[in-house]
C-alpha positions as CSV (number, residue, x, y, z in Angstrom):
1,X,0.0,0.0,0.0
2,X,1.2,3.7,-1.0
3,X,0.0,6.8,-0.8
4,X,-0.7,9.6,2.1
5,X,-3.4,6.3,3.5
6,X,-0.7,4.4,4.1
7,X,1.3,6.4,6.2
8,X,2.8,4.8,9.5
9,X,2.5,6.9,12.3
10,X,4.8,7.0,15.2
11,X,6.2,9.5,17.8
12,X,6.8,10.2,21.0
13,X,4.4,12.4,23.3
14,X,4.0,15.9,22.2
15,X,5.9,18.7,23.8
16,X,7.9,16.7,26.1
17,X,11.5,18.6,25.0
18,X,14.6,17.1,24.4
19,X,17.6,18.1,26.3
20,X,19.9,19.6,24.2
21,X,22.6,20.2,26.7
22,X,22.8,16.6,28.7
23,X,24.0,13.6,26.9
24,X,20.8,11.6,27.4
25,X,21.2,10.1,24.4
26,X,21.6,6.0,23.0
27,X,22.4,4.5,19.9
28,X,20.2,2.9,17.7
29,X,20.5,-0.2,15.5
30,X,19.0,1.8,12.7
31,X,18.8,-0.1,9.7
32,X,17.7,-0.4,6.6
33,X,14.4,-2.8,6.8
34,X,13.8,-5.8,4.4
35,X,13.3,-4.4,0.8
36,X,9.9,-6.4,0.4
37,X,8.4,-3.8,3.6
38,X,6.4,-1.3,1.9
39,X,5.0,0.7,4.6
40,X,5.5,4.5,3.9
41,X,7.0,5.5,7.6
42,X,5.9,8.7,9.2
43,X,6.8,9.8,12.2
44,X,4.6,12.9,13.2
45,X,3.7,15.2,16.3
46,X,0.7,17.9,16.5
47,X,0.8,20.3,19.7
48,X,-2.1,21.9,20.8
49,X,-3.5,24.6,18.6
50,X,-6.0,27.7,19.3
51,X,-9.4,27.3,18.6
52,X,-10.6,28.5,15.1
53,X,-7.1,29.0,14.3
54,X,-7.2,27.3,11.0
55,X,-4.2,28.8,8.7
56,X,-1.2,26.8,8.7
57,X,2.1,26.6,6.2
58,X,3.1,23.1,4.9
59,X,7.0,23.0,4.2
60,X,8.3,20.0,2.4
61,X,12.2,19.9,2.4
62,X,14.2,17.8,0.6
63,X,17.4,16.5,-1.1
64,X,16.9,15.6,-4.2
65,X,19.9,13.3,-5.2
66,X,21.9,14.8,-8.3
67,X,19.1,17.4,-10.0
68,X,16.9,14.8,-9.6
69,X,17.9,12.9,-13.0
70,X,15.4,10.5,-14.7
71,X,13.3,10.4,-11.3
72,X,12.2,14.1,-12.0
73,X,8.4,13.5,-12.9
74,X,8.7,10.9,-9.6
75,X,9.6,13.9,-7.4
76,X,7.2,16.1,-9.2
77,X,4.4,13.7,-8.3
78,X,5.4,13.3,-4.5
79,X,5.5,17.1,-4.4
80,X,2.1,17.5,-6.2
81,X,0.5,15.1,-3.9
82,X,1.7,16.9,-1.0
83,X,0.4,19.8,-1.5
84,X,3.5,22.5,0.3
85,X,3.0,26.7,0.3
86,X,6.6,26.2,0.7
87,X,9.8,23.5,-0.7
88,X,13.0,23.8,-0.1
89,X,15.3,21.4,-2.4
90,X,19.1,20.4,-1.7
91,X,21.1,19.2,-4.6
92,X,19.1,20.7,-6.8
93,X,20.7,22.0,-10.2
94,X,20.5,24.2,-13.1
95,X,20.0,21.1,-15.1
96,X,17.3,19.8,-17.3
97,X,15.3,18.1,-14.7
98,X,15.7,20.4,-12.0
99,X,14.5,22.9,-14.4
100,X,11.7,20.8,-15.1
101,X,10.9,20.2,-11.0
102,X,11.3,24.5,-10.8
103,X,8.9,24.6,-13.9
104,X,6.3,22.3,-12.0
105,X,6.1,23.8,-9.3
106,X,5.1,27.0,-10.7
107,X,2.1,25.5,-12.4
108,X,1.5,24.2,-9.3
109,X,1.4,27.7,-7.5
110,X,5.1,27.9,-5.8
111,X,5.8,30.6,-8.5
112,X,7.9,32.5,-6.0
113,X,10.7,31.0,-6.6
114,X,15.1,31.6,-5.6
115,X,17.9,29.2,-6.6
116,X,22.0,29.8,-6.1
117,X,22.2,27.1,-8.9
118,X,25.3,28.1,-11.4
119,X,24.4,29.3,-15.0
120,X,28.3,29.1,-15.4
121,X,28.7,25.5,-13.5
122,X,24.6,24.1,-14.4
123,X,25.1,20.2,-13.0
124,X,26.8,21.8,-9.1
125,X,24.4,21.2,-6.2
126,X,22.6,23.9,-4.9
127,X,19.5,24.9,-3.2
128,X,15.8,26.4,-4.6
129,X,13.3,27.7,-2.4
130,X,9.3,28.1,-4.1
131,X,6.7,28.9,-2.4
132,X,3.1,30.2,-2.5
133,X,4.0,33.5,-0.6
134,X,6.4,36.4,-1.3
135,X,10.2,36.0,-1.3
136,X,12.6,38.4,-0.5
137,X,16.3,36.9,-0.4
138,X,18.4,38.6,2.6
139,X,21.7,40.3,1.8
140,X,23.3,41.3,4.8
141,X,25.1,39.4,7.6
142,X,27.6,37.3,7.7
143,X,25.9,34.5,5.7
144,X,27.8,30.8,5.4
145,X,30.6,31.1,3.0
146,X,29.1,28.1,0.1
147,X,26.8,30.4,-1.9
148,X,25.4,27.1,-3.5
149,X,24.3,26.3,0.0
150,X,22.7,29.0,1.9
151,X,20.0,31.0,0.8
152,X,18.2,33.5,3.6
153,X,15.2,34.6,3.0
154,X,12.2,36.5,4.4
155,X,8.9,34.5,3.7
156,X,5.5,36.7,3.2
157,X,3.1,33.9,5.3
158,X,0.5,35.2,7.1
159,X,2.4,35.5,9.8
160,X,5.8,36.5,8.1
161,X,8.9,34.3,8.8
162,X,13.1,34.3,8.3
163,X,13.8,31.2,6.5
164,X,17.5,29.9,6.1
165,X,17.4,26.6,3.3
166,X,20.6,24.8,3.8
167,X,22.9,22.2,2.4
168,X,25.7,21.7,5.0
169,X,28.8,20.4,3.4
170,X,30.3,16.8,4.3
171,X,33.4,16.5,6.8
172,X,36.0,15.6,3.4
173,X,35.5,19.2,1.8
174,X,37.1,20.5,4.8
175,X,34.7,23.6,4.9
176,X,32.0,21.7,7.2
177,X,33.3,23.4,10.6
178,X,33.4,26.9,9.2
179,X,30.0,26.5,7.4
180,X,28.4,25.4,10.9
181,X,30.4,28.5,12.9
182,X,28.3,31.1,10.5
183,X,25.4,29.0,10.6
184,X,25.6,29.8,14.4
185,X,26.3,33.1,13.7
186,X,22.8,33.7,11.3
187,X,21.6,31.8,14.4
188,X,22.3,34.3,17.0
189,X,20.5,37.3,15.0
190,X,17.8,35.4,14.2
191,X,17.2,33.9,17.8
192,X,14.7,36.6,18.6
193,X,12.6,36.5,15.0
194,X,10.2,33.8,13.7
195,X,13.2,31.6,11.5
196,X,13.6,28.5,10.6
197,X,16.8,26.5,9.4
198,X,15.5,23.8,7.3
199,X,17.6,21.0,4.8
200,X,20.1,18.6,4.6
201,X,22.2,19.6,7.7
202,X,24.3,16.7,7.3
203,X,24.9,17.2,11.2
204,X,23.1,15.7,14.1
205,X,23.6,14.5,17.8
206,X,26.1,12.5,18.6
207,X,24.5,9.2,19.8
208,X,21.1,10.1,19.2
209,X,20.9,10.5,14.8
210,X,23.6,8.0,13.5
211,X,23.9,4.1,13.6
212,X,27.8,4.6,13.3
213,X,29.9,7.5,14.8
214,X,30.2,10.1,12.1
215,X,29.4,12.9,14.6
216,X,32.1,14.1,16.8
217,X,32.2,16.7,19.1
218,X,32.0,20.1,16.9
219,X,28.4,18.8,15.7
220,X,28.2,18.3,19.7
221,X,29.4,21.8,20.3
222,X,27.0,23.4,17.3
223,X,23.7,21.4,18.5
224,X,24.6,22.7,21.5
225,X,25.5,26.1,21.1
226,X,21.8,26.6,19.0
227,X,20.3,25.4,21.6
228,X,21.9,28.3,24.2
229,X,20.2,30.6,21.4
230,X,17.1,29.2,22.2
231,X,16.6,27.4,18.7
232,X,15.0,24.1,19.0
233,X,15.0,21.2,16.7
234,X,11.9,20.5,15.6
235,X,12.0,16.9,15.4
236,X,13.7,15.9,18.7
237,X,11.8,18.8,20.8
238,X,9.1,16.8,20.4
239,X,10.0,13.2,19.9
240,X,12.9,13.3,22.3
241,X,15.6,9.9,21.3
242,X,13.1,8.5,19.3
243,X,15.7,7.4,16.2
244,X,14.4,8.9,12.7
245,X,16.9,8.2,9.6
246,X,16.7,10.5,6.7
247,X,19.4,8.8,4.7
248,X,21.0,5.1,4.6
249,X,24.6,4.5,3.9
250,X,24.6,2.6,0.5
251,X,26.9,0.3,1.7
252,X,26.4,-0.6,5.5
253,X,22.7,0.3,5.2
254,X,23.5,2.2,8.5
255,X,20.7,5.3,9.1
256,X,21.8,8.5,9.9
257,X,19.2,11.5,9.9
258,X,21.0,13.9,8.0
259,X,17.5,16.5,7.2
260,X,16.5,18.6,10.2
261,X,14.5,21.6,10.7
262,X,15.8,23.7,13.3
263,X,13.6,26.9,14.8
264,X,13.9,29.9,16.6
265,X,11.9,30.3,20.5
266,X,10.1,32.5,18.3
267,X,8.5,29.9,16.3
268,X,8.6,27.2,18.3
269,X,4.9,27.4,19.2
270,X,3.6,27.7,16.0
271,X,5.5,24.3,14.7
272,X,2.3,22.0,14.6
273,X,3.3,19.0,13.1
274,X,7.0,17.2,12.2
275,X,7.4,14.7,9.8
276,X,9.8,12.2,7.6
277,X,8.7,10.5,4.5
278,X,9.9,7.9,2.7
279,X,7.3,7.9,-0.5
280,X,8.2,4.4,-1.5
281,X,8.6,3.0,1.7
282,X,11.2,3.1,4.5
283,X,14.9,3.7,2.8
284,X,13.2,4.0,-0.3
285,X,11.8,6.5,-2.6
286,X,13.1,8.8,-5.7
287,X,15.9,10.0,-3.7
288,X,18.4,8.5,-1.4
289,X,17.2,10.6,1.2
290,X,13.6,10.7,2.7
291,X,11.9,14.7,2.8
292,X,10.9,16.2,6.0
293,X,8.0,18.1,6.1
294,X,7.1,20.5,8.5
295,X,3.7,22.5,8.9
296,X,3.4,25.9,11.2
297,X,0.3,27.7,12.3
């Protein structure tokens, strides 16, 4: 079975907090299930909202894999049937089918639309940001040093919000320690505005989002220094250890979740439901990596 019906929920209680600054954190065997499971895994949390407070903001981020390639019209799908005001896409590309996923999404209504893909150097990653509401991309600060992977911008929602899309780079480029010091920088002047940080982060808690050891203690340091800024993770705020992989090693099938969503104390209350798909079953899907989506009041 497929589809939004056949969605798996799972989660821990609502609003119980996770400790950011204590190491109460285990590992977790997370791997990659038998490839005959086809249950679409969903792991997702709804705090209480106001009554006759209806408006709410669906954002879908995701990595893509390499422009998306032949599984464009896949991802197209998945994205149509999901229905987002706003998607953020890592690895996305100034390629043919990337095109053709920006192009979609237009028709769709997400014809506000920012990339820092290359016209010079089309088939580098980079990042797009489309949305049903007014964009306007933020010059000033001290932004992360990739211009392929950070875009700030200010989102026209209802209720306005700073939103920073983000591809962290891996450990082997030897710019990953640098990228997360600025990233706590934008943190620390955004800490008292309705942001979010939302992508592949390609960082997480040591213990607590990897089957292996990848993390060491800068990611430690960084999770922890966002949390003394007040910003919360919107995933384990909520669902405390509860292990989520976003992305399976090829190889080991070890799970590691990679994708997070990260927001300000200033948005923390509106974050109503947190979620990671996998639209063709756990570990499995158009992309190596499974999209998180996020909805806020």
């Amino acid at each position: 079975m497929g589809g939004e019906g056949a969605e798996q929920l799972r989660g821990g209680s609502a609003g119980q907090g996770y400790p950011w600054n204590e190491a109460r954190v285990t590992l977790f065997p997370q791997r990659r299930p038998p490839t005959g499971e086809r249950i679409e895994r969903q792991m997702t949390v709804e705090n209480s909202m106001p009554r006759g407070r209806t408006r709410s903001t669906r954002i879908v981020a995701w990595n893509i894999r390499a422009g998306g390639g032949t599984r464009a019209e896949e991802i197209i799908d998945v994205l149509a049937r999901w229905r987002p005001g706003i998607v953020v896409l890592s690895e996305f590309r100034g390629t043919p089918p990337s095109q053709r996923i920006a192009r979609a999404l237009v028709e769709s209504g997400l014809h506000h639309q920012r990339s820092t893909a290359s016209r010079d150097d089309p088939a580098r990653n980079a990042l797009l940001v489309a949305s049903r509401y007014p964009l306007r991309r933020l010059r000033r600060g001290n932004w992360p040093a990739d211009p392929q992977r950070w875009l700030g911008l200010r989102v026209a929602t209802p209720e306005p919000i700073f939103l920073g899309a983000v591809h962290v780079p891996n450990r082997v480029s030897g710019r990953k320690e640098r990228f997360l010091d600025s990233l706590v920088d934008v943190a620390r002047r955004w800490r008292d505005r309705p942001s979010i940080v939302i992508g592949d982060t390609n960082t997480g808690w040591p213990g607590a989002d990897e089957a292996v050891l990848p993390f060491n203690g800068y990611e430690r340091r960084c999770m922890s220094d966002l949390s003394r800024l007040g910003w919360r993770d919107a995933y384990r705020d909520r669902y405390g250890d509860e292990p989520a992989p976003s992305w399976y090693s090829p190889n080991a099938g070890n799970g590691f979740r990679l994708d997070q969503a990260i927001v300000s104390a200033a948005l923390t209350s509106r974050v109503r439901r947190t979620s990671y798909h996998w639209p063709n079953g756990e570990g499995r899907g158009p992309s190596d990596h499974a999209a998180l989506r996020v909805e806020l009041t």
